[in-house]
RODO-2510 file (C-alpha; in nm, 4 decimals, decimal comma):
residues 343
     n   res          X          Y          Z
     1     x     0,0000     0,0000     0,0000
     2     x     0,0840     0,3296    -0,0814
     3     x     0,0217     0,6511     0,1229
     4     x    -0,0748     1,0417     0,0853
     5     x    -0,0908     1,3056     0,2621
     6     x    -0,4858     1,4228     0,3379
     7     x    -0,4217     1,7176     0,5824
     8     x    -0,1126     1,8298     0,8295
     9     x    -0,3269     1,7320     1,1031
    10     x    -0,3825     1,3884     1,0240
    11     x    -0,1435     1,0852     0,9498
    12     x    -0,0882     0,9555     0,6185
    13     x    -0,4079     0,7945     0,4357
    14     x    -0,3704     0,4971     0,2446
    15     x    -0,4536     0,5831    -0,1060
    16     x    -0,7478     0,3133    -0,1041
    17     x    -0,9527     0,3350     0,1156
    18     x    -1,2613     0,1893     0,2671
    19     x    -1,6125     0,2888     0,2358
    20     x    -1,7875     0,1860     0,5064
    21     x    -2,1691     0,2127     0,3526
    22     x    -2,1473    -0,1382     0,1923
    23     x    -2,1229    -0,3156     0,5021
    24     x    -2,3205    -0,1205     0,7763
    25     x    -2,6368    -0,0705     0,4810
    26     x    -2,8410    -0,3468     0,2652
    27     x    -2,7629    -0,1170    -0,0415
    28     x    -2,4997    -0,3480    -0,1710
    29     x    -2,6200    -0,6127    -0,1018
    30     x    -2,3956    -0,7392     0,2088
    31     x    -2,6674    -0,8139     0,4832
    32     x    -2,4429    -1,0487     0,7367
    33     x    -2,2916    -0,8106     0,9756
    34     x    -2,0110    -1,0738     1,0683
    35     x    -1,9018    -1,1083     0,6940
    36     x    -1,8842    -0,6811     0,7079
    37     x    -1,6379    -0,7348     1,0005
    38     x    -1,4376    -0,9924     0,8361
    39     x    -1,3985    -0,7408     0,4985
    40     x    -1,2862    -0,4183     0,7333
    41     x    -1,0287    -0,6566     0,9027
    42     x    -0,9036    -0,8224     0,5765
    43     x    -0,8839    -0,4739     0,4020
    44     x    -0,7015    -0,3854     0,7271
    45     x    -0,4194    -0,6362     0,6790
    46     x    -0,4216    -0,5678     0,3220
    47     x    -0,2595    -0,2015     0,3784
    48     x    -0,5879    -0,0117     0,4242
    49     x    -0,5546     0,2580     0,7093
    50     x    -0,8453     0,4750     0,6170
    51     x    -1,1807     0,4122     0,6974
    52     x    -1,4826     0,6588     0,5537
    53     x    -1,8315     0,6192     0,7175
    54     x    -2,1318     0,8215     0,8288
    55     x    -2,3541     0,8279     1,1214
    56     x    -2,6694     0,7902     0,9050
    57     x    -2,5236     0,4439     0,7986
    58     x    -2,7422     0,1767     0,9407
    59     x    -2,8473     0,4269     1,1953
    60     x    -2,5087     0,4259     1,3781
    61     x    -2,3869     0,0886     1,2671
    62     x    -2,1554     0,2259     1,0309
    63     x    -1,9699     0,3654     1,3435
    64     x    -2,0614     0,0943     1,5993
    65     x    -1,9252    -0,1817     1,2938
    66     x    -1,5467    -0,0683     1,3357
    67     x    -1,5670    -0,0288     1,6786
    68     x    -1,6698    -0,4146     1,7066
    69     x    -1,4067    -0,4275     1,3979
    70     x    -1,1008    -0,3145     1,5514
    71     x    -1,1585    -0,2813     1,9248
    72     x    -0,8793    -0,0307     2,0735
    73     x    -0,6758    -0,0850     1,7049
    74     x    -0,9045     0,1609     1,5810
    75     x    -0,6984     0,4323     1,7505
    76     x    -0,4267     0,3812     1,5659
    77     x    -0,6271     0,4082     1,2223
    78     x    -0,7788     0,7361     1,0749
    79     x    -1,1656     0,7249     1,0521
    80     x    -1,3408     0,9879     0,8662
    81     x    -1,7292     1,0336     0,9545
    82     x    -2,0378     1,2881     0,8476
    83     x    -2,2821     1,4581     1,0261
    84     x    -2,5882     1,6817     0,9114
    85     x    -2,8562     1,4660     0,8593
    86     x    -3,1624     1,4331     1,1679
    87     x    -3,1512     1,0236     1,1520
    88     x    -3,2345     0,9797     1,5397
    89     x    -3,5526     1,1828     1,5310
    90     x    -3,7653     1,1180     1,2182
    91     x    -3,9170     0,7612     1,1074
    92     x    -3,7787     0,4750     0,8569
    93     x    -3,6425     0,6606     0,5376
    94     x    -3,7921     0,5998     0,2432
    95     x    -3,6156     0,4137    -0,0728
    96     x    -3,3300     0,6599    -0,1240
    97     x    -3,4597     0,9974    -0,0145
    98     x    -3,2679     1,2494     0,1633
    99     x    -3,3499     1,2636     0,5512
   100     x    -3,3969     1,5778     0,6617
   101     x    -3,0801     1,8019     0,7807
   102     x    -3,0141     2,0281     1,0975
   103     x    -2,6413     2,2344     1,0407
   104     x    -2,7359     2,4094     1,4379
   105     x    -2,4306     2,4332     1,6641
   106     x    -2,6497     2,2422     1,9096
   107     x    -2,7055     1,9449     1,6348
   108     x    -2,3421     1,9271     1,5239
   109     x    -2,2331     1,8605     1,8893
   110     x    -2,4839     1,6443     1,9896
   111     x    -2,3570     1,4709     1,6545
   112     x    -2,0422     1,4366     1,7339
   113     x    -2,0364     1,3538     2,0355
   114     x    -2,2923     1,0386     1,9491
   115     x    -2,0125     0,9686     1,6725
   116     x    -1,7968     0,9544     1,9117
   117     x    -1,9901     0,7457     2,1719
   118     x    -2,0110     0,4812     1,9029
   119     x    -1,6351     0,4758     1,7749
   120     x    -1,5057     0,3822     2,0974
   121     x    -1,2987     0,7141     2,0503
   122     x    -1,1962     1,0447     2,2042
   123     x    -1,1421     1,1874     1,8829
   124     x    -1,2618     1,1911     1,5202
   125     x    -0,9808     1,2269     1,2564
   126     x    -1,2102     1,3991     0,9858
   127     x    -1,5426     1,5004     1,0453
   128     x    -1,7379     1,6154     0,7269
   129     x    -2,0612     1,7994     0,6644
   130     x    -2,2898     1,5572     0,4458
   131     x    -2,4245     1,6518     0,1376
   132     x    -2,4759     1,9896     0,2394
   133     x    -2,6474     2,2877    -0,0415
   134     x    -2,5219     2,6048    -0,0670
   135     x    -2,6221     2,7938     0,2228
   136     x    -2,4624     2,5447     0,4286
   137     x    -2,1356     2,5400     0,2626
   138     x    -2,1645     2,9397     0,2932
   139     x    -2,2163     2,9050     0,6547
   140     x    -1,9347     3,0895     0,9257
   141     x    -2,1638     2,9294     1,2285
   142     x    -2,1050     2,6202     1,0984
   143     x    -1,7391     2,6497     1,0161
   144     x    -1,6990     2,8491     1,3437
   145     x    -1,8560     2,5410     1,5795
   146     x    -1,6150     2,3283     1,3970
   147     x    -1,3013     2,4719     1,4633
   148     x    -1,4027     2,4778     1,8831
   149     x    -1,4597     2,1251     1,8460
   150     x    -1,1042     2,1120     1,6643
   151     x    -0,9618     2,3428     1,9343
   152     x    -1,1157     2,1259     2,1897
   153     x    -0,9482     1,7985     2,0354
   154     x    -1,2712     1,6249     1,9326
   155     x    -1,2059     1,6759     1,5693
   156     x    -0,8234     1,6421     1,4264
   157     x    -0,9770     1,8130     1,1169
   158     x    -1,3200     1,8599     0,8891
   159     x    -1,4013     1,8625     0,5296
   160     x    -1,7128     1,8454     0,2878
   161     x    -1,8544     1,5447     0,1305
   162     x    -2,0679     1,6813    -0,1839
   163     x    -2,3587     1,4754    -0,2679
   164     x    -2,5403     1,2828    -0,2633
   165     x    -2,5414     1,2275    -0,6241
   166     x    -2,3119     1,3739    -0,9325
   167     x    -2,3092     1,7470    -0,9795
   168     x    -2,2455     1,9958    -0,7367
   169     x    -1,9635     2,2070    -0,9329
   170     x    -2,0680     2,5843    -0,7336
   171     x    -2,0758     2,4137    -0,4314
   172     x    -1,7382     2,2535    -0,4854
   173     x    -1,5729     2,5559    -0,5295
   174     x    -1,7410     2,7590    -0,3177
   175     x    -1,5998     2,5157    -0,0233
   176     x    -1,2426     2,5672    -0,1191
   177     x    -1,2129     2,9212    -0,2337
   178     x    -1,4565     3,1090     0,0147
   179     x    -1,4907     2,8511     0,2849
   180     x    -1,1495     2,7598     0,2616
   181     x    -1,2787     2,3889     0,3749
   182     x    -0,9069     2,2078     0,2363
   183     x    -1,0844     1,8546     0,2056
   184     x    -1,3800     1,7709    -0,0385
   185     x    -1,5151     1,4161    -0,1084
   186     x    -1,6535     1,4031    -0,4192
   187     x    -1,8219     1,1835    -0,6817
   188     x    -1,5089     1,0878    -0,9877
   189     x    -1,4624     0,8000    -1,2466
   190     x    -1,3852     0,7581    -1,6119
   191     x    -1,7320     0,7328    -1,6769
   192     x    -1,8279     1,0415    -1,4441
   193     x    -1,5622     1,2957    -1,5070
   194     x    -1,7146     1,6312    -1,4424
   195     x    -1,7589     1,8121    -1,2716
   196     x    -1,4828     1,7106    -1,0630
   197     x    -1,2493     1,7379    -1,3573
   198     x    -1,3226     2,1205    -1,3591
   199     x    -1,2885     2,1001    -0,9808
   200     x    -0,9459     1,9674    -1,0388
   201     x    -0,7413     2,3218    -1,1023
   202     x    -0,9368     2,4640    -0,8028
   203     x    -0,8286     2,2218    -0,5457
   204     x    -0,4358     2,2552    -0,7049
   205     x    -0,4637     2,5924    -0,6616
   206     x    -0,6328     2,6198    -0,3003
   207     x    -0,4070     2,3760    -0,1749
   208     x    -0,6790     2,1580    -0,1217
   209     x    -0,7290     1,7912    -0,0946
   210     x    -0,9895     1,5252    -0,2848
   211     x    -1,1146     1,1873    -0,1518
   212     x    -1,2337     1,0091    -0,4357
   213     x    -1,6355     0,7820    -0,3782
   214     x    -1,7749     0,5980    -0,6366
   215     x    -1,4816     0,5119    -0,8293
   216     x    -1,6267     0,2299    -1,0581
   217     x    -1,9738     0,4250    -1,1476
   218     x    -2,2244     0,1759    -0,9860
   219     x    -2,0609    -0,1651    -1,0789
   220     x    -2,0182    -0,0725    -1,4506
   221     x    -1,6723    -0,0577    -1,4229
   222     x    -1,5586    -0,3385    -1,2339
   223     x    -1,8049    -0,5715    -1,3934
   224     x    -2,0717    -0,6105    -1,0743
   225     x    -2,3325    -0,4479    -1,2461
   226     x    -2,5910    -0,7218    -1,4022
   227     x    -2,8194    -0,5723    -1,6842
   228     x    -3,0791    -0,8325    -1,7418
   229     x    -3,2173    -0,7630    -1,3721
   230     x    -3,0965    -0,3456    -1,2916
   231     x    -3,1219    -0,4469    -0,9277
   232     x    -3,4160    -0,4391    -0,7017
   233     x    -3,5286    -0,1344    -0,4891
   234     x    -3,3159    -0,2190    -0,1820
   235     x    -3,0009    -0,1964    -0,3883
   236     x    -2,8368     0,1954    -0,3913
   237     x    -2,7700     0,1467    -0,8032
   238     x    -3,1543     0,1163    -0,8905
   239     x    -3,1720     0,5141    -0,8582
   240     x    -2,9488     0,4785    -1,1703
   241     x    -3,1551     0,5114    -1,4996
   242     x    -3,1376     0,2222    -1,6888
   243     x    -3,0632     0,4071    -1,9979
   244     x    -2,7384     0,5843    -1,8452
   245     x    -2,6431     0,1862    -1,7361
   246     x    -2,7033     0,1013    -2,0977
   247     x    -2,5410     0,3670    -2,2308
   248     x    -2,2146     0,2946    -1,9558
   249     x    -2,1984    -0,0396    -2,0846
   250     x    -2,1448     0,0775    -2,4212
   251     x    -1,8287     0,2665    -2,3471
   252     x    -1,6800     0,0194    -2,1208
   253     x    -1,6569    -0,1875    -2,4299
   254     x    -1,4790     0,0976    -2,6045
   255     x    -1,2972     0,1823    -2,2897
   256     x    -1,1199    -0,1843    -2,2722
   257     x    -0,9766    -0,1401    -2,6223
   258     x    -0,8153     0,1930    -2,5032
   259     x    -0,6821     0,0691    -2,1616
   260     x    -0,3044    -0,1109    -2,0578
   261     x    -0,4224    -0,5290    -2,0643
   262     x    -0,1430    -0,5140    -1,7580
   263     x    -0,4514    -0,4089    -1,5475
   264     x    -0,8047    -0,5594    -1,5119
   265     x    -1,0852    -0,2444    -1,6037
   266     x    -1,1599    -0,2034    -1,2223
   267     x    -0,7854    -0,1535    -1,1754
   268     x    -0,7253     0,0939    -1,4328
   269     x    -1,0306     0,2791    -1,3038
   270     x    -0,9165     0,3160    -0,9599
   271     x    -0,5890     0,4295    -1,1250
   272     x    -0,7032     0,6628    -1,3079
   273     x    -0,8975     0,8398    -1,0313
   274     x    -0,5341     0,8718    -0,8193
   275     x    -0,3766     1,0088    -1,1694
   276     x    -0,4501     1,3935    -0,9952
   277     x    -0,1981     1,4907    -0,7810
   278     x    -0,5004     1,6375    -0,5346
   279     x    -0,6382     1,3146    -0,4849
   280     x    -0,5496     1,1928    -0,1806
   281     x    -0,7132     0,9126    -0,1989
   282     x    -0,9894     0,6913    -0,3865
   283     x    -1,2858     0,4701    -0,1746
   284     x    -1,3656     0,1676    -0,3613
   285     x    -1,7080     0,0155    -0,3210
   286     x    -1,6141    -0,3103    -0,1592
   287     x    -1,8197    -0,5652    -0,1315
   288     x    -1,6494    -0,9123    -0,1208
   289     x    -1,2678    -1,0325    -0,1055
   290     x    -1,2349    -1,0973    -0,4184
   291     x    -1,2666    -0,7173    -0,5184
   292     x    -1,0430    -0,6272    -0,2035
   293     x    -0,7672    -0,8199    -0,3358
   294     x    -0,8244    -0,7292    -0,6860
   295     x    -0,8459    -0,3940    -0,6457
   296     x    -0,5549    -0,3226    -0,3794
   297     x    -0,3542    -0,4979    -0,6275
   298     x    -0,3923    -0,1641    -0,8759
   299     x    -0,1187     0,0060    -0,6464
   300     x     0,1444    -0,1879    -0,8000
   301     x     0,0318    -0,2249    -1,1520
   302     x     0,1377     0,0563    -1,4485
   303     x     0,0465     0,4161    -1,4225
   304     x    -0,1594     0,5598    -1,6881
   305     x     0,0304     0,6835    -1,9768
   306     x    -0,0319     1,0572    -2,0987
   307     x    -0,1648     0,8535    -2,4398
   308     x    -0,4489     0,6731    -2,2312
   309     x    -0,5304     1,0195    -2,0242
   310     x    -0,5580     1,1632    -2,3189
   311     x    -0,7622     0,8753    -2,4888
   312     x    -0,9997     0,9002    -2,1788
   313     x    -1,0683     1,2426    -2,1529
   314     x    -1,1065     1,3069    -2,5732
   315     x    -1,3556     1,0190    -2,5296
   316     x    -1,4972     1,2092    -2,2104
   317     x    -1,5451     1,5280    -2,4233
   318     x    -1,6036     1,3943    -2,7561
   319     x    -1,9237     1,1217    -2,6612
   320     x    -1,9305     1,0423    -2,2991
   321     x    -1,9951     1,3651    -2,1781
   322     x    -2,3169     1,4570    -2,4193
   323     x    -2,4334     1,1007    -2,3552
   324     x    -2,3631     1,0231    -2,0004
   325     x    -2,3735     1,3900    -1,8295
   326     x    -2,7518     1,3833    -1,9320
   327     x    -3,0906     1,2491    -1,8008
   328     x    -3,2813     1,0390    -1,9859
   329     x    -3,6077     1,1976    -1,9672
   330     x    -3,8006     0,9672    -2,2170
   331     x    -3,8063     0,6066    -2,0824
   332     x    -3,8736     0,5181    -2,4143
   333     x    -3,5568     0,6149    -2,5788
   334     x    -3,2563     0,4781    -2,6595
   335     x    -2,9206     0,6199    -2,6201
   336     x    -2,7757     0,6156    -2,9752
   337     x    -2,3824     0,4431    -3,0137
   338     x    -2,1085     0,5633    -2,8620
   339     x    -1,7873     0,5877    -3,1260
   340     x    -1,4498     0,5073    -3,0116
   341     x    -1,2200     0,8651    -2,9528
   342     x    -0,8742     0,8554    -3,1675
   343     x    -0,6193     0,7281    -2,9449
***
């Protein structure tokens, strides 16, 4: 494994790291809680220090998991949560709609200090506002209660996960250049480029850093996604249109003739999203040990050339982009071919 820096206040993060969602929710279809545990410990002797969860996740479980996980070890790794959203107070969500949010001083403490409660911890290494809009990411209160909870050594540090889906450019750069927030997680892939591409310059230029979700667009690029069925309703990909899956298939297929055969596609996708030197590091959707293995192993396999980075993104620009970066608002339609980009 191979590390980065994510900020001065925090030790090195290995540069894959581990989701937490797919074990502590049903939305990827792990439901035994002991074979969650066995994955965090197995990516954990595999190299993987960094550890990304929420307290929405499973109602707490995504905390309470590593905890049962790791015991006092968790101490010595570096766990990034997210606050924001009222989970304790309101009833069972519904499918995949947003739970309401409360950004109050009062909220954000009582937050924490439940994340906290649940880790088995004194501290949080990264604490990030989740999926916050505009007004939020605007906010000095916010920022303000943040840094007494850093001053008062709850927090090592805090950032900004956008979300909860693609999008969210203004937002982006609103947190680094007026906020000043100097860690953003954010939604990147071959087959998902912008906005974070454009997001790219910003972050060089703030001196800020990028944690990478999402990396293999829903299962498309690391083969998990199964067309004939699109996944039922308890799975997180059946918000995906069927038409953007279809049309995602269709340019992994062109992808693959473009891409180093030294690397499966799931590797070169993980790759590709550490290419940036802002990246700090990329979280991998993992939901078996197969894939851990498979896709730890893309550390040591060949960088991207600047012929494949340019392949990608002249694809990106030239078809992806007008066909991909769209909804399809007709059900009915179908998303015409994708051509293969000049190499």
């Amino acid at each position: 494994m191979k590390f980065r820096k994510l900020t001065p206040a925090i030790p090195k993060v290995s540069e894959i790291g581990f989701g937490v969602w797919t074990v502590a929710t049903s939305w990827w279809g792990i439901k035994d809680q002991g074979y969650g545990i066995q994955l965090l410990r197995e990516a954990r002797e595999l190299g993987i220090n960094f550890f990304d969860t929420a307290d929405v996740y499973g109602k707490g479980l995504g905390e309470t998991i590593l905890a049962e996980a790791f015991g006092d070890r968790l101490k010595e790794l570096v766990v990034a949560t997210k606050f924001g959203y009222d989970w304790e107070t309101v009833g069972e969500r519904t499918g995949h709609g947003e739970l309401p949010q409360d950004w109050s001083p009062q909220a954000i403490r009582k937050s924490c200090e439940g994340s906290l409660r649940r880790l088995h911890r004194d501290w949080i290494d990264l604490y990030q506002l989740h999926n916050p809009r505009m007004e939020t990411v605007r906010s000095a209160e916010i920022i303000n209660t943040l840094q007494e909870l850093k001053k008062e050594g709850k927090i090592r540090d805090y950032a900004t996960a956008l979300g909860p889906d693609i999008g969210w450019f203004e937002e982006g750069k609103v947190a680094m250049e007026e906020s000043h927030y100097t860690v953003l997680q954010v939604i990147y892939s071959l087959l998902e480029q912008d906005p974070t591409s454009k997001l790219l310059p910003i972050a060089k230029k703030e001196g800020s850093r990028l944690m990478v979700r999402v990396p293999h667009a829903s299962g498309l690029l690391d083969g998990s996604y199964n067309p004939t069925k699109h996944f039922d309703k308890s799975d997180h990909r059946s918000h995906r249109k069927e038409l953007w899956m279809q049309a995602g298939l269709e340019a992994v297929e062109v992808l693959k003739t473009m891409l180093s055969k030294e690397r499966t596609l799931a590797q070169s996708a993980i790759l590709f999203t550490l290419q940036p030197e802002s990246v700090a590091t990329v979280l991998p959707n993992f939901t078996n040990k197969e894939q851990l293995k498979e896709f730890i192993a893309s550390i040591d396999k060949p960088a991207f050339t600047e012929k494949e980075l340019g392949a990608v993104r002249s694809l990106w620009d030239q078809e992806l982009c007008r066909k991909l970066d769209q909804p399809f608002a007709d059900s009915s339609s179908k998303p015409t071919p994708i051509k293969q980009a000049a190499a």
